[in-house]
C-alpha positions as CSV (number, residue, x, y, z in Angstrom):
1,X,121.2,201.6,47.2
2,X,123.5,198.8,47.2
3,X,125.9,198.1,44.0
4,X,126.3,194.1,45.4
5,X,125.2,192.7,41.9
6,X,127.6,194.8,40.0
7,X,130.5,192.7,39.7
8,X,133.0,192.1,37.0
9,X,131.1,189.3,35.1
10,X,127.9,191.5,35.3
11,X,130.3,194.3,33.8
12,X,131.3,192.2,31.3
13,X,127.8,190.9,30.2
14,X,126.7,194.6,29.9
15,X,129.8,195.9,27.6
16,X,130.2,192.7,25.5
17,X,126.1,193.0,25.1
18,X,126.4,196.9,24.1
19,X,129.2,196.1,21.6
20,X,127.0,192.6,19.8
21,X,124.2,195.4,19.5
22,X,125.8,198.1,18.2
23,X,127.7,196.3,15.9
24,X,124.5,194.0,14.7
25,X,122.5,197.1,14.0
26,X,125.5,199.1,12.1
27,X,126.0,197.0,9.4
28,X,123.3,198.4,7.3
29,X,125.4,201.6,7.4
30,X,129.0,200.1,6.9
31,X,128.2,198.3,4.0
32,X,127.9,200.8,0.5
33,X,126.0,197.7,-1.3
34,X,122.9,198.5,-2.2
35,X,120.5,195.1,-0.7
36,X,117.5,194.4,-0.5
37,X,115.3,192.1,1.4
38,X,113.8,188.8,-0.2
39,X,110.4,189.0,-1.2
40,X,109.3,186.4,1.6
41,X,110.9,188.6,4.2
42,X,109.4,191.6,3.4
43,X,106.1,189.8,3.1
44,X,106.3,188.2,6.6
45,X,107.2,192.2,7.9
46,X,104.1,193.3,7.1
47,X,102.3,190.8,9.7
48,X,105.2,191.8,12.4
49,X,102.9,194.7,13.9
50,X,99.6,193.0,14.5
51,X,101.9,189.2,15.7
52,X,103.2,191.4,18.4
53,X,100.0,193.6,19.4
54,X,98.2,189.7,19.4
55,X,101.3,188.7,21.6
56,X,100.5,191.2,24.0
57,X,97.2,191.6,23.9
58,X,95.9,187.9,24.1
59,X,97.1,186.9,27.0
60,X,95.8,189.7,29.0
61,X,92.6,189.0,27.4
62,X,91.9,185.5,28.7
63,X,93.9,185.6,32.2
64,X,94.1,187.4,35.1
65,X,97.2,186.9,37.2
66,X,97.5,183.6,35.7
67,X,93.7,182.5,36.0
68,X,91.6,182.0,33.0
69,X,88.9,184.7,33.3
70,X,85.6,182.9,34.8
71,X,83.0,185.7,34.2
72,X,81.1,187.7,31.4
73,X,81.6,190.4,33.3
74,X,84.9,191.9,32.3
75,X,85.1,194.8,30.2
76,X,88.3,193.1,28.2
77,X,86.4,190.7,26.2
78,X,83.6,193.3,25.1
79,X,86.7,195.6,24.1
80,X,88.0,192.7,22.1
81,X,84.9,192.0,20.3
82,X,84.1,195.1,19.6
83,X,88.4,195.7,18.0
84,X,87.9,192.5,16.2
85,X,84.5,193.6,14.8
86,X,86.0,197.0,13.7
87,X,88.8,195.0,12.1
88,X,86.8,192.4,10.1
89,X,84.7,195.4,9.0
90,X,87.6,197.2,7.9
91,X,89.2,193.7,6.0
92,X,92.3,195.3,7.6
93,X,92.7,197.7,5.2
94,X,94.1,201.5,5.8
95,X,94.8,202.4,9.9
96,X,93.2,199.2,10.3
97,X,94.8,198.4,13.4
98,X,94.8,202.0,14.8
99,X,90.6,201.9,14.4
100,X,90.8,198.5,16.3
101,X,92.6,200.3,19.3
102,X,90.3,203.0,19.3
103,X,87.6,201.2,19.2
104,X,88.3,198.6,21.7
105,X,89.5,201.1,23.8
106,X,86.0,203.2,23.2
107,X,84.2,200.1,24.5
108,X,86.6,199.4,27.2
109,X,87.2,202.0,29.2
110,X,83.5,203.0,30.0
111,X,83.0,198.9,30.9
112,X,86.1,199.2,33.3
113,X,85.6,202.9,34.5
114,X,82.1,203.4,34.5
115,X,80.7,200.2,35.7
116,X,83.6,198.6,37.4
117,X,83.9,195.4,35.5
């Protein structure tokens, strides 16, 4: 394996990069303050975990290697309905978003496994 790429700038990207990280992330344990986040922030948190599962998830839903999907046929949007279902039912209360999982995934996988789609 060849080290070609591994210069001196690279070098200095990775170290400068490892030092902006550690020290972005270490504040909240140099400081002895006591803080706490705005109400608005802490608010907007609570929507981080299902804004990054739709971030993933969508666009595998509706393409394929960069082509909208152009059949019925595909196990993904039955798993999707079936997760969004389970959601709504649940008015995203509790492991809300864990049931949608498990349930899309229950639908999914015999779809993609079983009958090929």
């Amino acid at each position: 394996m060849s080290l070609q790429f591994l210069n001196d700038e690279t070098l200095l990207t990775i170290v400068l990069m490892a030092v902006i990280t550690v020290v972005s992330r270490s504040f909240f344990f140099i400081s002895d303050a006591q803080w706490t986040l705005p109400h608005w922030a802490q608010r907007g948190l609570q929507y981080a975990p299902i804004a990054a599962l739709s971030a993933v998830v969508i666009p595998e839903l509706v393409m394929t290697q960069g082509v909208f999907i152009h059949t019925v046929l595909d196990a993904r949007l039955y798993g999707a309905v079936a997760g969004a279902t389970y959601f709504f039912w649940r008015k995203g209360v509790g492991n809300a978003v864990l049931g949608t999982i498990v349930c899309g995934m229950a639908v999914y996988l015999p779809l993609h496994i079983g009958l090929g789609w």
